[in-house]
C-alpha positions in Angstrom: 54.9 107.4 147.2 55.0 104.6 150.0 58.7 104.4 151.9 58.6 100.9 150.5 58.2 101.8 147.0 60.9 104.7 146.7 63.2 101.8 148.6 61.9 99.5 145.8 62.4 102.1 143.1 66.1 103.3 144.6 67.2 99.7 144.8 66.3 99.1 141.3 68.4 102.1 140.6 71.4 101.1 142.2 71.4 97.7 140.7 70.6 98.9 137.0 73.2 101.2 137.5 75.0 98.4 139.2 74.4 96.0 136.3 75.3 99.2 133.7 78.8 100.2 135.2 79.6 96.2 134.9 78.8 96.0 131.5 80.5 99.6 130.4 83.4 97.8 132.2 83.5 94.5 130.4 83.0 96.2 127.3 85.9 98.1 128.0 87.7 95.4 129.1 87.3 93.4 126.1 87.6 96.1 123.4 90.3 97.7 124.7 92.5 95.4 126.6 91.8 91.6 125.0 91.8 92.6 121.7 94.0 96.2 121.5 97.2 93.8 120.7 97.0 90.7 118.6 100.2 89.4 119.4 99.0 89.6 122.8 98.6 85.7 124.4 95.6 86.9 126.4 93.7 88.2 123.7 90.9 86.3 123.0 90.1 86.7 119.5 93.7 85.3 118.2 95.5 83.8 121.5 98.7 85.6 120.0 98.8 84.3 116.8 99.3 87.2 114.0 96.1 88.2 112.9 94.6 88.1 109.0 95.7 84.4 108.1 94.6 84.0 104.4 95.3 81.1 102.1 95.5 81.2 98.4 95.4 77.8 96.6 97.6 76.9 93.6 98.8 73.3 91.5 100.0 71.3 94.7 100.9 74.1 96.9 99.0 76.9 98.8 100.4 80.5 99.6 99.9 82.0 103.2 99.8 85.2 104.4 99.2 87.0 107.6 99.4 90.6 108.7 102.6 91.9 109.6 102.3 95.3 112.0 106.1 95.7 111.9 106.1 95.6 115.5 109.6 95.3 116.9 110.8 92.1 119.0 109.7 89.5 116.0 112.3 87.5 115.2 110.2 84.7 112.5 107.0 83.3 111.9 106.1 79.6 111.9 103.4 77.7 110.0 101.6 74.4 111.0 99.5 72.1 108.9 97.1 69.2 109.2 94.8 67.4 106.8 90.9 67.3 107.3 88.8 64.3 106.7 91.7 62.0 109.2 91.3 61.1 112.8 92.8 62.9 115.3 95.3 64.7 112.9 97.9 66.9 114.7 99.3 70.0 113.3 103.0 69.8 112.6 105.2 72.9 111.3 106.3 72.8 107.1 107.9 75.8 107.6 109.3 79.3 109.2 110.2 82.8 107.5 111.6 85.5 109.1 109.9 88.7 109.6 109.1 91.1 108.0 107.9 88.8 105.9 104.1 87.8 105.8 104.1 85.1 103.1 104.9 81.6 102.7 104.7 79.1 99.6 103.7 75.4 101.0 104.8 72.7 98.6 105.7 69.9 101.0 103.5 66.6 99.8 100.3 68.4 98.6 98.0 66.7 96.9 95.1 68.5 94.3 91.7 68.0 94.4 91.7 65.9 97.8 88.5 63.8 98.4 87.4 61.7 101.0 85.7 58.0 99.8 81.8 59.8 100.1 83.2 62.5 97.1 83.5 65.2 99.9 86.0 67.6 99.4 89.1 67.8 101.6 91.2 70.6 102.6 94.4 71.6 104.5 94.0 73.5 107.4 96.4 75.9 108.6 97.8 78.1 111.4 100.7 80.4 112.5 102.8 81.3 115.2 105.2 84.3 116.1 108.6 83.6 117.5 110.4 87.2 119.5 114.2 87.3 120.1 114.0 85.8 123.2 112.7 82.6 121.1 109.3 82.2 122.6 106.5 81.3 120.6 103.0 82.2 120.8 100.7 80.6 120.6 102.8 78.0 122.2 102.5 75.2 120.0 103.2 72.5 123.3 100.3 74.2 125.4 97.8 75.6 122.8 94.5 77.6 124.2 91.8 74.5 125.5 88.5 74.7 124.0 86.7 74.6 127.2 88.8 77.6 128.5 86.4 80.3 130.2 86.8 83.4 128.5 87.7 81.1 125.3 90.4 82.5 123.4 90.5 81.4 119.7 93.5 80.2 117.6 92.6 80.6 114.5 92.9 78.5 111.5 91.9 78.5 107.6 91.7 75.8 105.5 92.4 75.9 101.2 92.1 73.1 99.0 95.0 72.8 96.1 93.5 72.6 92.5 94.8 73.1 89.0 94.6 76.5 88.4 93.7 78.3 85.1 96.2 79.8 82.6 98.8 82.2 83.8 98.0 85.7 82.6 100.8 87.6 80.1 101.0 90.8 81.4 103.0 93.4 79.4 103.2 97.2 80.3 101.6 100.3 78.8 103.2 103.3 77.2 104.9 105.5 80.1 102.6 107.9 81.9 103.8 110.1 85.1 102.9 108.6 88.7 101.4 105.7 87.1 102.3 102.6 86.1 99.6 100.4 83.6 99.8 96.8 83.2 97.9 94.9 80.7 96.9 91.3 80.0 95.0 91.4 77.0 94.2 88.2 74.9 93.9 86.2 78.1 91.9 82.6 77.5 89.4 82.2 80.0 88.8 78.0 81.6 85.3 77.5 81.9 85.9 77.9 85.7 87.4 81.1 86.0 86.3 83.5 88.9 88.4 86.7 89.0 91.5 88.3 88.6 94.0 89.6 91.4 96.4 91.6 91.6 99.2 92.3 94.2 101.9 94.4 95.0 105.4 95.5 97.3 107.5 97.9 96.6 110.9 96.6 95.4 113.2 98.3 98.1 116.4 96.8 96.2 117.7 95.3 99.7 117.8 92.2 101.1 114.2 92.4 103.0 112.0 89.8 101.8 109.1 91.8 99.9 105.9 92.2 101.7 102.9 92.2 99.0 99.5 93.4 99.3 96.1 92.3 97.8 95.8 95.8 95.6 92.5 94.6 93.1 90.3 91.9 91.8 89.3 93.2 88.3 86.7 91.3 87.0 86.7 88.9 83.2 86.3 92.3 81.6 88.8 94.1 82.7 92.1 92.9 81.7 94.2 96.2 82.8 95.2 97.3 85.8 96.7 101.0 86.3 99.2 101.4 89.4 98.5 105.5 90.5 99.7 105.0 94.2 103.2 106.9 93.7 104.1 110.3 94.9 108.1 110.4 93.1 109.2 109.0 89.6 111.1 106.3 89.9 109.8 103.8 92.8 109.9 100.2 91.9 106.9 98.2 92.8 106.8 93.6 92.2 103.6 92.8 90.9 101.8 89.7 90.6 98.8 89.0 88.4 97.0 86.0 89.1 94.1 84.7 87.5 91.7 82.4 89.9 89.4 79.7 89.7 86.3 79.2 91.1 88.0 77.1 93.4 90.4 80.0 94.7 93.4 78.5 92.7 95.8 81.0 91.2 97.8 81.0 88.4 100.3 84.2 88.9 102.6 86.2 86.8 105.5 88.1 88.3 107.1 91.6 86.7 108.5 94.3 88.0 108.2 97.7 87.1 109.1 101.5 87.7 107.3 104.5 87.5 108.7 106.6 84.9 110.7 109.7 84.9 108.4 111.9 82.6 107.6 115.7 83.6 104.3 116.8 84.4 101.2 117.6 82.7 101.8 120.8 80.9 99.5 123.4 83.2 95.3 124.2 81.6 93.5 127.4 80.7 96.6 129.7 81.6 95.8 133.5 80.8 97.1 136.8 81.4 95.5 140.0 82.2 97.6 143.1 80.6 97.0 145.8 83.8 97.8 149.3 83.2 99.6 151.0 86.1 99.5 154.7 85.3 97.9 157.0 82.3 100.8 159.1 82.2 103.6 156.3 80.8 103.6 152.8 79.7 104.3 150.3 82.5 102.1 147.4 83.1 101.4 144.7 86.1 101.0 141.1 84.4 98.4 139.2 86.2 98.6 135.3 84.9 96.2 132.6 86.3 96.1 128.9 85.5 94.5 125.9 86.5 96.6 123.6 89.1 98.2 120.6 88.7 97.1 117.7 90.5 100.3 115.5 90.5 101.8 114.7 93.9 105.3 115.3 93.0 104.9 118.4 91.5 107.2 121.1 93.2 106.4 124.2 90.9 105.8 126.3 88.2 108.2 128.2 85.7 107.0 131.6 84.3 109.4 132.8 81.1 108.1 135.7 78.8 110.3 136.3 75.4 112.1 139.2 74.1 111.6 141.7 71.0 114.0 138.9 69.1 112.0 135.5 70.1 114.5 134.5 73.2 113.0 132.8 75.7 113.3 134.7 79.5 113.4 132.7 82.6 111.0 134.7 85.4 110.0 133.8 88.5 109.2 130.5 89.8 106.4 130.0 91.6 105.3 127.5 94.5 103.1 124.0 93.5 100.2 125.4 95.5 100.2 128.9 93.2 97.4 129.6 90.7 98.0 132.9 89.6 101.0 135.5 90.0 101.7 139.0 88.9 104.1 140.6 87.2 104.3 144.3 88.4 106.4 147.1 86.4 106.4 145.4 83.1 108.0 147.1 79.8 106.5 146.7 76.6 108.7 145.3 73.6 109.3 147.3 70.6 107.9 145.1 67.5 108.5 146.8 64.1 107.3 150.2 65.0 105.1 149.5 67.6 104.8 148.7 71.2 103.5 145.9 72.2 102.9 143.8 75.8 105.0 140.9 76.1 103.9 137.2 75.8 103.7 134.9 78.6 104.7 131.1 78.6 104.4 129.1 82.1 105.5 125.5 82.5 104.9 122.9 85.4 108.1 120.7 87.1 108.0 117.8 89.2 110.6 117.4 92.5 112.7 114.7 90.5 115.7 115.9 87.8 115.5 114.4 84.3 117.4 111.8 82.5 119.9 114.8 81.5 120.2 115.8 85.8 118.0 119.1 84.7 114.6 120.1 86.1 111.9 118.3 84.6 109.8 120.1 83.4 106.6 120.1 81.6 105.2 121.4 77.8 105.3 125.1 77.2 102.2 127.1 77.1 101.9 130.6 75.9 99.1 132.2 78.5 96.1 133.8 76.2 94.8 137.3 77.1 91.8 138.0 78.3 
């Protein structure tokens, strides 16, 4: 090779390395620093503003939510609106919540079914601020980020259109079931426009916190049910709303609140024992019983009980949630008439939450089968 082509080749190496270290860096710099934090004012894919602004239409008003990390400092939120389809329209604030809230109801002057005079449909467009304890806000409002900024950081905005929703759903709740809660709406009366259903829930922390719901499902027409199984102890409280929604995104929404009951666990499956002689030369025997698991996420054990020559039930040991078998070592027979005969096994399952009677909750009996 000529000196002037391995100078050729190296410099083309340095510089596509050059050009590669300068792009590792900006990707760096962009993925890691200008968009790690979205309350950060730098960051150029919200400019500060919380991030996942989402508007839900209703009959003259329009929901809005946002994302609320729980970071400390916040002291409120604030929401601005302006009207598309006018010249030149500013945003101005309709209202402010304080955190930890991410919701806010709009019902100042709006107006359903907005049109401009061509038939074109108008909307509201929104966008939200943060205030911290100090009482900044960002974005600031007074200096917002200038389109022709270089980089351009984005405020973003959304824009919903208030419509006559269709009917509101009547939900009522199903028979009680453990870690689950099942809400139904049967006989609902569909509007020619209808879209979906949603539903949405917070859990009701019985303080004065404003709730903080979350978009949980969208069951189709055909499914007018919705079962809750996101609970690990009997008695959380959880706010629903069921909404049904237009084609247009309107929503018509039903509130009810509801606890999980406190019912015992499934009774435990295929339990068996396994009679296990320990010696030819006298009667003792090791009990080996096996059972399927539970799958509840409360559960906090199981109860082994065997019963005496006169029917009474024996408490035995208790075993741990993650058990599936145990044995008995050293066992007696009972004396039955005038024979001997091994003992019977019974096993139940118990959740980590007493019963309505402050006792362990506990499941069904069932008698283990031999095998």
């Amino acid at each position: 090779m000529r000196p002037f082509d391995r100078l050729f080749n190296g410099k083309i190496a340095v510089l596509s390395l050059s050009v590669l270290f300068t792009s590792i860096l900006f990707s760096a710099c962009t993925s890691s620093e200008d968009f790690a934090n979205p309350l950060d004012p730098e960051n150029l894919r919200t400019s500060g503003a919380p991030d996942g602004l989402t508007l839900y239409a209703g009959d003259k008003q329009v929901r809005v939510t946002w994302d609320d990390t729980g970071q400390e400092g916040i002291k409120a939120y604030r929401i601005y609106r302006r009207s598309t389809g006018e010249t030149d329209t500013e945003f101005t604030q309709v209202g402010a919540i304080d955190a930890p809230a991410n919701e806010f109801i709009d019902t100042q002057n709006l107006e359903n079914d907005r049109r401009d005079a061509s038939g074109r449909v108008l909307a509201y467009e929104y966008r939200i601020t943060y205030v911290d304890i100090n009482g900044v806000e960002t974005p600031d409002p007074a200096n917002p980020p200038a389109e022709d900024e270089e980089p351009l950081r984005v405020w973003k905005t959304a824009l919903a259109t208030p419509s006559v929703p269709p009917p509101v759903p009547t939900v009522t709740l199903g028979d009680p079931t453990d870690l689950t809660i099942k809400l139904f709406w049967e006989g609902y009366e569909f509007p020619y426009d209808f879209s979906i259903f949603r539903v949405y829930a917070a859990l009701d922390t019985e303080d004065d916190k404003p709730l903080r719901f979350k978009l949980v499902a969208e069951p189709k027409r055909d499914r007018l049910y919705y079962f809750d199984h996101d609970f690990k102890v009997d008695g959380t409280r959880k706010v629903y709303r069921v909404a049904g929604v237009d084609e247009f995104g309107a929503e018509a929404i039903t509130t009810i609140t509801a606890a999980v009951p406190n019912v015992p666990p499934a009774p435990p499956k295929n339990v068996r024992v396994r009679y296990l002689p320990r010696s030819l030369f006298n009667t003792k025997y090791d009990a080996f019983i096996s059972w399927t698991p539970n799958t509840e996420l409360d559960l906090a054990g199981y109860q082994l009980y065997t019963k005496d020559a006169a029917g009474k039930l024996l408490p035995r040991p208790a075993v741990g949630p993650k058990d599936r078998s145990f044995t008995i070592p050293g066992e007696d027979p009972i004396l039955v008439g005038q024979s001997l005969e091994f003992k019977r096994y019974y096993i139940t399952a118990f959740d980590n939450t007493s019963g309505p009677d402050g006792r362990r909750d506990e499941s069904a009996l069932v008698e283990a089968q031999s095998q």
